[in-house]
Structures are given as C-alpha cells and as structure tokens.
VMD Tcl script that builds the backbone (N, CA, C; Angstrom):
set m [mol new atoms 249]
animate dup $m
set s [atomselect $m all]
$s set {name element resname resid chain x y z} {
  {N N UNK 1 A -160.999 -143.366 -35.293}
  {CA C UNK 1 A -159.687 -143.969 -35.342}
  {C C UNK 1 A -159.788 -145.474 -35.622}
  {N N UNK 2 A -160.813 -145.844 -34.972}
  {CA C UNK 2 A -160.955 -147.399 -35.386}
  {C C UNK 2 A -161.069 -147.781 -36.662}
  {N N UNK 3 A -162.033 -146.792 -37.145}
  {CA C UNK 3 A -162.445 -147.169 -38.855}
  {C C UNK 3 A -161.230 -147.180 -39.576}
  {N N UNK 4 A -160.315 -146.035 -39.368}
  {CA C UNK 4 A -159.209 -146.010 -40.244}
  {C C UNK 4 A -158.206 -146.910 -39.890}
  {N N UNK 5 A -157.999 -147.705 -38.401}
  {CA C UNK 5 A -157.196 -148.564 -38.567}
  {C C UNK 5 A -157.960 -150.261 -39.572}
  {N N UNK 6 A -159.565 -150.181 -39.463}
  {CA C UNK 6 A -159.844 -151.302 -40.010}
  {C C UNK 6 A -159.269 -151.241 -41.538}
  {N N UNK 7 A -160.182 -150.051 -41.980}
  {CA C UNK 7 A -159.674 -149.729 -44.006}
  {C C UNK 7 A -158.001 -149.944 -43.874}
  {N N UNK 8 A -157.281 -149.366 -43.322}
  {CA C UNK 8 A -155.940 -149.758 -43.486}
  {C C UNK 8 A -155.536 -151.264 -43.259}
  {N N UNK 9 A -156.193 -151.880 -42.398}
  {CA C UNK 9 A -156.410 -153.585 -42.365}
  {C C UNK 9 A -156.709 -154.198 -43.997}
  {N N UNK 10 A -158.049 -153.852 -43.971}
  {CA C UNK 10 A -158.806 -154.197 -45.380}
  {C C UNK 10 A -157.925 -154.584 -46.310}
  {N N UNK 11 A -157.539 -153.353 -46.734}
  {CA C UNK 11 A -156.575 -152.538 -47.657}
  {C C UNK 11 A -155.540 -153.285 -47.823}
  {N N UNK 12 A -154.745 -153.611 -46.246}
  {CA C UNK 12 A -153.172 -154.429 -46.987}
  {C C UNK 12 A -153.490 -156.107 -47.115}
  {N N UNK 13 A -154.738 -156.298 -46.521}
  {CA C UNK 13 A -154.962 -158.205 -46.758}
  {C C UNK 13 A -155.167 -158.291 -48.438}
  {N N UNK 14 A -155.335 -156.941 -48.908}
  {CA C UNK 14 A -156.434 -156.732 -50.384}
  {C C UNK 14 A -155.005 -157.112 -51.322}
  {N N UNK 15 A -154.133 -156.497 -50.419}
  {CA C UNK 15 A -152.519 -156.986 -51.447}
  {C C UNK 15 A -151.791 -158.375 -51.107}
  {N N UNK 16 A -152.645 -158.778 -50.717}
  {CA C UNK 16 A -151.779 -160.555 -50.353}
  {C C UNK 16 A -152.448 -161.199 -51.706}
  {N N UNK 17 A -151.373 -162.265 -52.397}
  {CA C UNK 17 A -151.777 -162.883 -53.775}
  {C C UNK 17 A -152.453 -164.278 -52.995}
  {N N UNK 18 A -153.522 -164.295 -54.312}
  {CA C UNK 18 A -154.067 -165.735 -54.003}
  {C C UNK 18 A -152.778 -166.630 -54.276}
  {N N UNK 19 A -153.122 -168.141 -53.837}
  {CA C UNK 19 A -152.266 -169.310 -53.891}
  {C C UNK 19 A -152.505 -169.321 -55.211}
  {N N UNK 20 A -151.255 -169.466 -56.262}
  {CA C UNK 20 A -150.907 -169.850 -57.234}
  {C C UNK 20 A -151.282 -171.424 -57.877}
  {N N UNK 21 A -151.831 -171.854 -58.241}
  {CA C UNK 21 A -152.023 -173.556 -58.520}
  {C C UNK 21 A -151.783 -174.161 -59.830}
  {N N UNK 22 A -151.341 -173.228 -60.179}
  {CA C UNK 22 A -150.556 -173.543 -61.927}
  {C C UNK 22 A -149.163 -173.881 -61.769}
  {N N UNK 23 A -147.967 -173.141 -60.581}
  {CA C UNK 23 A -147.299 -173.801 -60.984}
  {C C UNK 23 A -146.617 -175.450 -61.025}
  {N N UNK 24 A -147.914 -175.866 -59.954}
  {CA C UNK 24 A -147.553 -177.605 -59.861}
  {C C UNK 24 A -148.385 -178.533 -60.366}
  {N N UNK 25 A -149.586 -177.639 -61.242}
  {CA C UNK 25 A -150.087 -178.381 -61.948}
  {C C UNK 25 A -151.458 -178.759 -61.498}
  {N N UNK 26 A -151.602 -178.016 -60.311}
  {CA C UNK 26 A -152.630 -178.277 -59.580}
  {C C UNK 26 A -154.281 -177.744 -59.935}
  {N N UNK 27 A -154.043 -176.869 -61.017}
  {CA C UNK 27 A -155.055 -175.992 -61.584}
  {C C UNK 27 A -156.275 -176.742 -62.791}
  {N N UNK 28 A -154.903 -177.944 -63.478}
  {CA C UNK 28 A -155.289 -178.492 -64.031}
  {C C UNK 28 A -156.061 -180.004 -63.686}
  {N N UNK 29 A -155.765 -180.254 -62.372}
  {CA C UNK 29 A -156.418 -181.178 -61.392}
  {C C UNK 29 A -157.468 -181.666 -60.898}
  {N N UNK 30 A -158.199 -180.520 -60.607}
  {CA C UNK 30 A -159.146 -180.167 -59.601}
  {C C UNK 30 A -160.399 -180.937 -59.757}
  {N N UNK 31 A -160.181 -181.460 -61.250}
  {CA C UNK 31 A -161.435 -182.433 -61.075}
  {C C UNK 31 A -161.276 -183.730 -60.105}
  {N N UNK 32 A -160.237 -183.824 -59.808}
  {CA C UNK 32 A -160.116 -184.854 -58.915}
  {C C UNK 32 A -160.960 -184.668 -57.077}
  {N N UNK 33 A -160.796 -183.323 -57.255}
  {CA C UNK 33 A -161.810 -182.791 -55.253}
  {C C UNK 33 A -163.098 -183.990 -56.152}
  {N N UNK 34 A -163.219 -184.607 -54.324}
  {CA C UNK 34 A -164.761 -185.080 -54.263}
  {C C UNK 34 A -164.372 -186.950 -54.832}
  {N N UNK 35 A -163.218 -187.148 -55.698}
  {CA C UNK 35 A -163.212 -188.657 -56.024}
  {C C UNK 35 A -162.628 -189.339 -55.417}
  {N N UNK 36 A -162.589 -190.643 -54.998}
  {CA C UNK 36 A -161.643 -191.653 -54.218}
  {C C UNK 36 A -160.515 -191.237 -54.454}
  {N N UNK 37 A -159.578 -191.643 -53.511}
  {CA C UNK 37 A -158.163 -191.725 -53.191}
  {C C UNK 37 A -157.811 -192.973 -53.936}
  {N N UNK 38 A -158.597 -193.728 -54.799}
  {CA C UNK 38 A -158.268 -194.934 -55.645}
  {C C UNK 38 A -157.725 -194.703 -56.962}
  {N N UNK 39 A -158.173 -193.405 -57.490}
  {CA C UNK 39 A -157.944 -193.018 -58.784}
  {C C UNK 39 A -156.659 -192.601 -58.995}
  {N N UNK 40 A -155.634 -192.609 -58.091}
  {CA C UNK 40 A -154.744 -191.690 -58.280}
  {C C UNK 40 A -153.745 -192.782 -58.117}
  {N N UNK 41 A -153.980 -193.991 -58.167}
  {CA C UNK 41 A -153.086 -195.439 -58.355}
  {C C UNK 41 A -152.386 -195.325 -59.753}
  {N N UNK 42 A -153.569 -194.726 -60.319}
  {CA C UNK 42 A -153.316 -195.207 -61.972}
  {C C UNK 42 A -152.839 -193.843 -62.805}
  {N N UNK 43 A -152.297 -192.433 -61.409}
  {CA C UNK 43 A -151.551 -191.957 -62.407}
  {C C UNK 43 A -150.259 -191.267 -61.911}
  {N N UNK 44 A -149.494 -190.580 -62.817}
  {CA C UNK 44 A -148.200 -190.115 -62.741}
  {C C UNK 44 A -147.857 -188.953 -62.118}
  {N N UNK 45 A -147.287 -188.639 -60.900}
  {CA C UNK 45 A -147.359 -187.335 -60.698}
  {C C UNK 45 A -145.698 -186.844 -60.290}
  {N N UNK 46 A -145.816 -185.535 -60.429}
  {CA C UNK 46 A -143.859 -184.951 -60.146}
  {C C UNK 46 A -143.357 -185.484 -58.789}
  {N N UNK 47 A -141.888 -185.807 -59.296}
  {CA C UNK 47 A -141.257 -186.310 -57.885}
  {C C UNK 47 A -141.330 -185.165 -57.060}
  {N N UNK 48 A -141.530 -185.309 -55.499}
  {CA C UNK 48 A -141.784 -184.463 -54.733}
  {C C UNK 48 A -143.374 -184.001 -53.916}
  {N N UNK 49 A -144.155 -184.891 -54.710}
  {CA C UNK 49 A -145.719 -184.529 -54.744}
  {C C UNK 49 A -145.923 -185.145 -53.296}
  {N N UNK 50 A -146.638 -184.766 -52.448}
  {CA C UNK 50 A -147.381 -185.286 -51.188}
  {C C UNK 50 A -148.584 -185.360 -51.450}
  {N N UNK 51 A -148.741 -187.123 -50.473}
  {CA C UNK 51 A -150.608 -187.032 -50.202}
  {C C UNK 51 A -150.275 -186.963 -48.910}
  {N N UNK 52 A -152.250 -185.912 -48.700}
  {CA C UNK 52 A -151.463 -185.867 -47.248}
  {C C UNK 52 A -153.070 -186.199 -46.795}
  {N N UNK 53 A -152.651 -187.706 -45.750}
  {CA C UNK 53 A -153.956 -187.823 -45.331}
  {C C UNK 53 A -153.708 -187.217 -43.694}
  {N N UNK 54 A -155.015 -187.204 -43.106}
  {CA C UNK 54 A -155.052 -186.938 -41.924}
  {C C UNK 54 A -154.241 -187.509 -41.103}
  {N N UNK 55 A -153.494 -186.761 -39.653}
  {CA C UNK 55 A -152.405 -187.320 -39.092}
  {C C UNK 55 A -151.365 -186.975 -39.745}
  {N N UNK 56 A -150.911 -186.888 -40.985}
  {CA C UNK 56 A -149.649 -186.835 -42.084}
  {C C UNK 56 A -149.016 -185.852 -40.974}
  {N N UNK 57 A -147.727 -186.485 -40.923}
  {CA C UNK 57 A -146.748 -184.946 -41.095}
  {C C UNK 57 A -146.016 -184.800 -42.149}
  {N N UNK 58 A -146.201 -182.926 -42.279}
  {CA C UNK 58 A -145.583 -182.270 -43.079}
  {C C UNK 58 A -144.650 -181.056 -42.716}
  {N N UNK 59 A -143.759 -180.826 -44.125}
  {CA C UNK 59 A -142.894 -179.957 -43.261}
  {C C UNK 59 A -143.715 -178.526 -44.034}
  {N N UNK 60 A -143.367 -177.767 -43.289}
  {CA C UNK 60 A -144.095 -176.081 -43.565}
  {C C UNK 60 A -143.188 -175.122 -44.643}
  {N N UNK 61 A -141.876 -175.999 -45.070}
  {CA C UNK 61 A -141.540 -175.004 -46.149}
  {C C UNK 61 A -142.648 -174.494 -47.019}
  {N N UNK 62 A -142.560 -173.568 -47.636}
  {CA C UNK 62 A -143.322 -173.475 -49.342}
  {C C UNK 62 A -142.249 -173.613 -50.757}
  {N N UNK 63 A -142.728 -174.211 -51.327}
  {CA C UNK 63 A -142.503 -175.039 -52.694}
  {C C UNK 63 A -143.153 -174.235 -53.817}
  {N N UNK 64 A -143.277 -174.058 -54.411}
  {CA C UNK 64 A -144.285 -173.432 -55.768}
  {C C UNK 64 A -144.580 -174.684 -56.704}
  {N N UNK 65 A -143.667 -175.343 -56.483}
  {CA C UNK 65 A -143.584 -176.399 -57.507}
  {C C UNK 65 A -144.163 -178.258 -57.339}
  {N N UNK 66 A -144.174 -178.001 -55.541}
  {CA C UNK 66 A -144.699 -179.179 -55.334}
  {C C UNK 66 A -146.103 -178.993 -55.201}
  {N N UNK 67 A -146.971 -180.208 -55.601}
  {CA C UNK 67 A -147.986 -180.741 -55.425}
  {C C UNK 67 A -148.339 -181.524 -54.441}
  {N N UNK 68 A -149.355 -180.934 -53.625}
  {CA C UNK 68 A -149.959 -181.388 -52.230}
  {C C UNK 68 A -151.437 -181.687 -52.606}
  {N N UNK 69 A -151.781 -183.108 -52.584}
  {CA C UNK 69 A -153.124 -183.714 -52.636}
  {C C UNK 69 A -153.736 -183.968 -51.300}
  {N N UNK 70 A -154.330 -183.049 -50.922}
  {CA C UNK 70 A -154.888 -183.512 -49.678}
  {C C UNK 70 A -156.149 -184.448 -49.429}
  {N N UNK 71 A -156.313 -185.671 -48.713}
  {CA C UNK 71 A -157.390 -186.977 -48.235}
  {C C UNK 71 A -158.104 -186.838 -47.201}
  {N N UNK 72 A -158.979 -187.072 -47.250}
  {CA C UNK 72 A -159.542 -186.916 -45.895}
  {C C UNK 72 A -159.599 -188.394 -45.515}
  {N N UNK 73 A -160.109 -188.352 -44.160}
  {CA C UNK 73 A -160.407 -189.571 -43.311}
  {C C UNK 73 A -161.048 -190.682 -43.648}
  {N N UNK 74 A -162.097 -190.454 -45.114}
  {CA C UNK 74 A -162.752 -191.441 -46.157}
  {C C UNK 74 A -162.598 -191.746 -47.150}
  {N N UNK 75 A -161.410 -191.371 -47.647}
  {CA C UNK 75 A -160.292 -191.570 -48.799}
  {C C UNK 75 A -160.854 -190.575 -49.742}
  {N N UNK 76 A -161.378 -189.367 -49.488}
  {CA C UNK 76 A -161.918 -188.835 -50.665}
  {C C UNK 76 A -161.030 -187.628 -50.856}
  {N N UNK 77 A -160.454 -187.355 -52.137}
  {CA C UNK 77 A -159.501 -186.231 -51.684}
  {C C UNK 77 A -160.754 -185.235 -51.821}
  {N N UNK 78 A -160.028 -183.698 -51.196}
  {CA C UNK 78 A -160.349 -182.922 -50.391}
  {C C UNK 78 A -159.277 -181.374 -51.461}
  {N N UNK 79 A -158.518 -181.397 -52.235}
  {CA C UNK 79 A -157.976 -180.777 -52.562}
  {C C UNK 79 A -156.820 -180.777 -52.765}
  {N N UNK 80 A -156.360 -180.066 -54.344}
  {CA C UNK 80 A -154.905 -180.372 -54.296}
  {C C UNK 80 A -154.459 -178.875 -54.674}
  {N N UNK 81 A -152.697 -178.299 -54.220}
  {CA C UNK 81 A -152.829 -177.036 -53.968}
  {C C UNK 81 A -151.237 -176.849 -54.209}
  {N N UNK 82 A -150.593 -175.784 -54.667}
  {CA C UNK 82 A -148.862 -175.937 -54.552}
  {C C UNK 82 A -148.820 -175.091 -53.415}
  {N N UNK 83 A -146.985 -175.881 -52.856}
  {CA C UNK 83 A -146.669 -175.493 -51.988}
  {C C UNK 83 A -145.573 -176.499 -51.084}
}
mol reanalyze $m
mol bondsrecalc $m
mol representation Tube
mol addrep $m
C-alpha cells in the first residue's frame, strides 16, 4: 500500500510545469547568475521588475510577466525568474 501511495505521489509532482522564464524575459538573461549587481545600472528592464536582495519584502502574488532578479548578500545576483 505504501508503494502505491508513493507512485501515485511520483506520478502527480511528474504533472506540475516547470517555471516558465520566457515570459518575462528571464530566459534570455541568465547570463547575468554569478555577475555583480553593478551591471544592471546600465540596463533597461520592464516596469514592474524586482531586485530582490536579502531582507527584501515581497508580495507572493504570481505574475508571469514580471521579472524577479534575485542578489545575494555580496551583490552577486543569484538568479532571475518570472513571477
């Protein structure tokens, strides 16, 4: 009984979609993981976009469309992701 409640576990996490990162543009980004939090002075991003350094509050809606750059504690971003 256990086994079949795990495979039935398995099974429905297997139908949850990955995070989408195209639609905020975030897909096209990613070279930014790993560089200063300096680089991003010098460019343009959609109204609505969050950086979110440590401490940040945020609100928990989901967005598809906004762009979330996340910083860490040494200014290095850490990832950017919609939502």
């Amino acid at each position: 009984m256990a086994r079949l409640a795990l495979a039935l576990i398995l099974g429905l996490s297997a139908c949850v979609a990955a995070p989408d990162k195209t639609a905020c543009g975030a897909a096209g980004m990613q070279q930014l993981v790993g560089r200063d939090d300096a680089v991003l002075a010098a460019m343009t991003f959609p109204q609505g976009t969050r950086l979110i350094y440590p401490g940040t509050a945020i609100t928990e809606d989901y967005r598809p469309d906004r762009l979330n750059i996340d910083v860490d504690a040494t200014g290095r971003i850490t990832g950017l992701w919609c939502g």
